[in-house]
Backbone bond lengths (Angstrom), bond angles and torsions (degrees), N, CA, C in turn:
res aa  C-N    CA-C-N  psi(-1)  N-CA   C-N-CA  omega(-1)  CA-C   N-CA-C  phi
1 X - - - 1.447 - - 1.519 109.00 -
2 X 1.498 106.80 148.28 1.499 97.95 166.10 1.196 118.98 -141.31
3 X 1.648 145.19 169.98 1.366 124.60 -163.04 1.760 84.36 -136.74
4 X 1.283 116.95 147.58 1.738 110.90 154.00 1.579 106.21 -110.27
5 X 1.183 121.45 170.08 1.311 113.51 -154.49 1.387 72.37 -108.73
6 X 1.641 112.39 178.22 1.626 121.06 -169.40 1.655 95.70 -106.52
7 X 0.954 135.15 2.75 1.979 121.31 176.63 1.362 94.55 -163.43
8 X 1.405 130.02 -5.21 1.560 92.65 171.51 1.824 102.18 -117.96
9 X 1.238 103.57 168.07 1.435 91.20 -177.76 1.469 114.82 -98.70
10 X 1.648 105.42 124.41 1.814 109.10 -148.49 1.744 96.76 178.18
11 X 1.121 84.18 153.06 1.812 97.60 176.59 1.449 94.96 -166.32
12 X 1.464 94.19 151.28 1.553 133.56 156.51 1.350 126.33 -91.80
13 X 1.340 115.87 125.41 1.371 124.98 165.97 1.130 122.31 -120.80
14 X 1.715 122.65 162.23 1.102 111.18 136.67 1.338 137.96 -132.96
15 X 1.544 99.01 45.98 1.223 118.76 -166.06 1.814 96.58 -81.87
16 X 1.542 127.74 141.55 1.494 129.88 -174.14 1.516 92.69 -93.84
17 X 0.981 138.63 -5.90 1.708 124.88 -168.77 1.347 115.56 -99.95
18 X 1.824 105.45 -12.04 1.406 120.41 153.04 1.398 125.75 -91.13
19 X 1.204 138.27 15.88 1.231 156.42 -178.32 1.663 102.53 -81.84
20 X 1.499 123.20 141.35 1.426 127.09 179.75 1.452 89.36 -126.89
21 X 1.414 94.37 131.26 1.668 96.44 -154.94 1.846 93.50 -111.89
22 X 1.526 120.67 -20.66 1.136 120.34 158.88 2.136 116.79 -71.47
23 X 0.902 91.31 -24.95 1.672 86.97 176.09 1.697 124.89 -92.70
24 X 1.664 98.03 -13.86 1.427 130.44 155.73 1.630 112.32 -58.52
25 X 1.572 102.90 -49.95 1.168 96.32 -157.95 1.941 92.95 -89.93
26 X 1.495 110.96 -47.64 1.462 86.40 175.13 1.550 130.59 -87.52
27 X 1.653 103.91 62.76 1.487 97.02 172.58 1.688 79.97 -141.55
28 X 1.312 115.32 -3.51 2.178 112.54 178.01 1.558 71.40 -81.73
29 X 1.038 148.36 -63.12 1.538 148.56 -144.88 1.420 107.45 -45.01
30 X 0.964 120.59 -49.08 2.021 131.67 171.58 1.164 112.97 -100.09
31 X 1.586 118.26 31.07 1.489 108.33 134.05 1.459 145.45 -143.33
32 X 1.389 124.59 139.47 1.329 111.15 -150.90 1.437 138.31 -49.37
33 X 1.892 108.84 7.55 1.283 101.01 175.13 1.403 105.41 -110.76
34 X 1.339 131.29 -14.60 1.591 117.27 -153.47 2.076 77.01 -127.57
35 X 1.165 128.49 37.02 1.484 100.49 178.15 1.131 126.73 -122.30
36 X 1.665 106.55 29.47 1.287 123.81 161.57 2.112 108.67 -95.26
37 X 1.056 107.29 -20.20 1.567 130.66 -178.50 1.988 106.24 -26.80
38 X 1.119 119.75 119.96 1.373 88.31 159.70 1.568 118.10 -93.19
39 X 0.991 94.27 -172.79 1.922 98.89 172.25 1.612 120.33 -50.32
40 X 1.254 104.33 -65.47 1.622 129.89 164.58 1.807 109.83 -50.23
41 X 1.009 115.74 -3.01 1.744 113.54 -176.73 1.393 82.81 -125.11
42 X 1.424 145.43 -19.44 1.688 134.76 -176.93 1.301 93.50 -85.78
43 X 1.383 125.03 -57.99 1.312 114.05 -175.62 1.712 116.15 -65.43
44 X 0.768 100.06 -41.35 2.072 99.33 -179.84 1.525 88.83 -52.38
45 X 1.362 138.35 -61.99 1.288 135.99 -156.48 1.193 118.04 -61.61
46 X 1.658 106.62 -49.19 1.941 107.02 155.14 1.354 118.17 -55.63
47 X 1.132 146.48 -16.98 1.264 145.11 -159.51 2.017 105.05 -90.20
48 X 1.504 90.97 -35.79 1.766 109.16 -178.93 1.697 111.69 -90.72
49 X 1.814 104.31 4.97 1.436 86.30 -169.87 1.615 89.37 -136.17
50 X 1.717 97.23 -171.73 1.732 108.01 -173.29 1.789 80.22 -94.79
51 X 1.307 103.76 138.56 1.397 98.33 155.30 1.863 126.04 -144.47
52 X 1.108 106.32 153.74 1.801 109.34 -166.21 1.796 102.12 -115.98
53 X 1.003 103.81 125.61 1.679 128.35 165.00 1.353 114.36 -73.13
54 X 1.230 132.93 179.70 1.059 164.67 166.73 1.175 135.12 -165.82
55 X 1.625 113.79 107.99 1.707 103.73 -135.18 1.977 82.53 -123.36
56 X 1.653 110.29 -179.99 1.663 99.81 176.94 1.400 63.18 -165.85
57 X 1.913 106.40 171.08 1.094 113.07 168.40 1.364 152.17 -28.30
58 X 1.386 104.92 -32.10 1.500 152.35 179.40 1.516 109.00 -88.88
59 X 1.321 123.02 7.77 1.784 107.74 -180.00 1.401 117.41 98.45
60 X 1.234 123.78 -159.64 1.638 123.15 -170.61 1.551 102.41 -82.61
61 X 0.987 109.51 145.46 1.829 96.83 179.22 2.076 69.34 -135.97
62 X 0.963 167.32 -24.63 1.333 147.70 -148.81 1.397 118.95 -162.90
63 X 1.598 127.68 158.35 1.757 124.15 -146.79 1.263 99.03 -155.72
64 X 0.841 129.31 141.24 1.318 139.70 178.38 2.177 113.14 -161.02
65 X 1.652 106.82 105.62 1.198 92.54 176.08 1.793 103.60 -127.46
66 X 1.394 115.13 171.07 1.177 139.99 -147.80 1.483 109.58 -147.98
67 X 1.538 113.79 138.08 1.665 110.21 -152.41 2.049 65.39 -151.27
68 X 1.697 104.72 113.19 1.231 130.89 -174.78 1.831 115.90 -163.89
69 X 1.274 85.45 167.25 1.612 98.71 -171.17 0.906 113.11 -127.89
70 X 1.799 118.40 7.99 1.785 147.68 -174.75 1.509 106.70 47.24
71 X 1.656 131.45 8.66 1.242 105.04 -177.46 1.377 101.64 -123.05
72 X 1.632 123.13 -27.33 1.149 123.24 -169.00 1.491 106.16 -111.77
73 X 1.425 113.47 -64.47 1.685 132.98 -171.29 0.948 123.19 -136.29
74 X 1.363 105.62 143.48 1.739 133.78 -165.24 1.150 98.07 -112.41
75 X 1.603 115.58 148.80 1.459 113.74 151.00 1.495 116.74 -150.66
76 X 1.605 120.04 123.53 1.147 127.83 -121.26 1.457 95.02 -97.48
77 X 1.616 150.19 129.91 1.336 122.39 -168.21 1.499 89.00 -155.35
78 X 1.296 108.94 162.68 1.720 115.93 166.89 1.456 121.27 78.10
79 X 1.655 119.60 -11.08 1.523 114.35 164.25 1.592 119.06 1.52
80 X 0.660 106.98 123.60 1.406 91.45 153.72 1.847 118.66 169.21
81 X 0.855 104.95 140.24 1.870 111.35 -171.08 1.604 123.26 -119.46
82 X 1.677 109.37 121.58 1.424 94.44 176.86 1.290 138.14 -18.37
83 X 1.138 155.13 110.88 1.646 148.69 177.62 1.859 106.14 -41.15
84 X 1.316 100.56 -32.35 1.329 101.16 171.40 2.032 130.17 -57.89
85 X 1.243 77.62 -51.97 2.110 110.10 158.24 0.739 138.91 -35.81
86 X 1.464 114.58 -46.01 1.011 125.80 -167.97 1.593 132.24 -73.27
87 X 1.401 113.82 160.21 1.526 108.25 165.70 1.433 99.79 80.34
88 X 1.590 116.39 16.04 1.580 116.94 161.97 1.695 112.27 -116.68
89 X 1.369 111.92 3.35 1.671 113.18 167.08 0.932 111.59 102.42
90 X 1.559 107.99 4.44 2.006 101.86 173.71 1.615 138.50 -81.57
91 X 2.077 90.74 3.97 1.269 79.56 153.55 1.647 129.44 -82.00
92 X 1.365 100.97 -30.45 1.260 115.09 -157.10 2.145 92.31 -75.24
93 X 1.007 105.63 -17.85 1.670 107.76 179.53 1.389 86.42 -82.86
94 X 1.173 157.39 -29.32 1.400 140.87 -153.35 1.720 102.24 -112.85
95 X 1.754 110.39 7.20 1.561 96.82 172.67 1.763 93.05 -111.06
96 X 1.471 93.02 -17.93 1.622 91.16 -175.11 1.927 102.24 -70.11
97 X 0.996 124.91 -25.62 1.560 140.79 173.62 1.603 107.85 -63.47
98 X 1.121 97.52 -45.66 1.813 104.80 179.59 1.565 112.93 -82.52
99 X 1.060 121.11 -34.35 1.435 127.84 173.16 1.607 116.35 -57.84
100 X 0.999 118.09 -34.67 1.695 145.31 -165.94 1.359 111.97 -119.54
101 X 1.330 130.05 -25.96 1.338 114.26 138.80 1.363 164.14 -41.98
102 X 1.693 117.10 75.84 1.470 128.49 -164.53 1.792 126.60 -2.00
103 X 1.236 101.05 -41.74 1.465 115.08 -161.44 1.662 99.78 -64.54
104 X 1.708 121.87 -25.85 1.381 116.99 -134.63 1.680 92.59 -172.70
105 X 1.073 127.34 -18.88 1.306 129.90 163.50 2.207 110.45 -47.75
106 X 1.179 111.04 -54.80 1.545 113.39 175.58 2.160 106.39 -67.06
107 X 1.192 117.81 -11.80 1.526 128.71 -173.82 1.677 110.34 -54.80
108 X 1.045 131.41 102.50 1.982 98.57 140.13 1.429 120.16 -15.12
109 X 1.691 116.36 119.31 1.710 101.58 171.55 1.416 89.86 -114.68
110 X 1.390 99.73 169.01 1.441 115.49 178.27 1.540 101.82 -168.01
111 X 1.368 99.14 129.49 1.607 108.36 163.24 1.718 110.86 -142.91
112 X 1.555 115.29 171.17 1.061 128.77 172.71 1.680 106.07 -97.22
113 X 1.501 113.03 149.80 1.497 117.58 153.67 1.533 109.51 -147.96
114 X 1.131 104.65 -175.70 1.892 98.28 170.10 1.563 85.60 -132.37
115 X 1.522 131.52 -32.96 1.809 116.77 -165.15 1.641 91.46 -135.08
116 X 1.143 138.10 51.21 1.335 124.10 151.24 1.719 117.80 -149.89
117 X 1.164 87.21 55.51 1.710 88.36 -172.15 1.481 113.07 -95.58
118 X 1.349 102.73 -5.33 1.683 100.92 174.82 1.623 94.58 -89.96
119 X 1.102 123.49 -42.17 1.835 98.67 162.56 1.387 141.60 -25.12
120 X 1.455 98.78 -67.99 1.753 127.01 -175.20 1.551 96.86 -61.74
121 X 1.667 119.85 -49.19 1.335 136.60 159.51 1.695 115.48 -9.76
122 X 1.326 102.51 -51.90 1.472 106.31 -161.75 1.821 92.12 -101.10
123 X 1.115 135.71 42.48 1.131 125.75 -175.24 1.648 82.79 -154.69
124 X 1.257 129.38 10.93 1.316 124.08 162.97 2.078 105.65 80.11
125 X 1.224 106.95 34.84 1.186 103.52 179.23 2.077 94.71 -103.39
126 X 0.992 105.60 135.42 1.388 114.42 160.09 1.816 137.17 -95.54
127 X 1.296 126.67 135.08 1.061 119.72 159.73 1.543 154.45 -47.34
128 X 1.041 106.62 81.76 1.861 104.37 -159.93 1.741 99.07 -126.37
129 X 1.443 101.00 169.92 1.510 115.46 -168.24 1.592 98.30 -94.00
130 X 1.157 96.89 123.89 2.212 118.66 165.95 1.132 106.62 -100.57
131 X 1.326 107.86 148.43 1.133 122.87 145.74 1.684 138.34 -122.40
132 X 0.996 121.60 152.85 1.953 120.38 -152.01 1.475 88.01 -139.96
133 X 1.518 105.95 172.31 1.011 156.50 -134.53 1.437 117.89 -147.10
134 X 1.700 157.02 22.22 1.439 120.80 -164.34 1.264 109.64 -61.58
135 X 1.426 103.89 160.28 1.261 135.45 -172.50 1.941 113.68 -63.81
């Protein structure tokens, strides 16, 4: 599927063969959850999940992947937007994309954050206590 946005120039995918898996991997690199990741563990991880682009004239500027089973549960991971990008609403266009997306739209979602919960917030995600596991 793909979406174009209505005034800025931008699209959504979720096609994986448009995915830049080096600009993927150095933008997990500067942030505090994925920046121990190597390259070879970003790509295996896209390979096991649904994942959405955000492309502009210029290539991927934005990432978004999803660890689901499309019937029951979602789990929302990897946000994340060029530093360049930002502060024009494409995250919040890329949860409104995931919310309304067939595959995972009927799902339980669930994700972790530590500073963006008034985002996920407005997409009807709530605050509750998890618990994990590392490996």
């Amino acid at each position: 599927m793909e979406w174009r946005h209505e005034t800025l120039p931008y699209r959504i995918s979720d096609r994986k063969e448009l995915l830049e898996l080096d600009k993927i991997h150095s933008w997990l690199q500067t942030s505090y959850w994925a920046a121990d990741r190597t390259k070879e563990t970003v790509k295996k991880s896209i390979n096991g999940s649904l994942c959405f682009g955000i492309y502009s004239e210029s290539g991927q500027v934005g990432f978004m992947r999803i660890v689901t089973d499309k019937a029951t549960f979602s789990w929302i991971c990897d946000v994340i937007i060029d530093p360049h990008h930002r502060g024009k609403g494409l995250g919040k266009w890329l949860m409104q994309y995931l919310v309304e997306h067939p595959d995972v739209s009927g799902t339980k979602m669930a994700l972790g954050t530590r500073d963006a919960h008034g985002l996920y917030e407005q997409y009807g995600f709530e605050r509750q206590e998890t618990m994990r596991r590392k490996p």
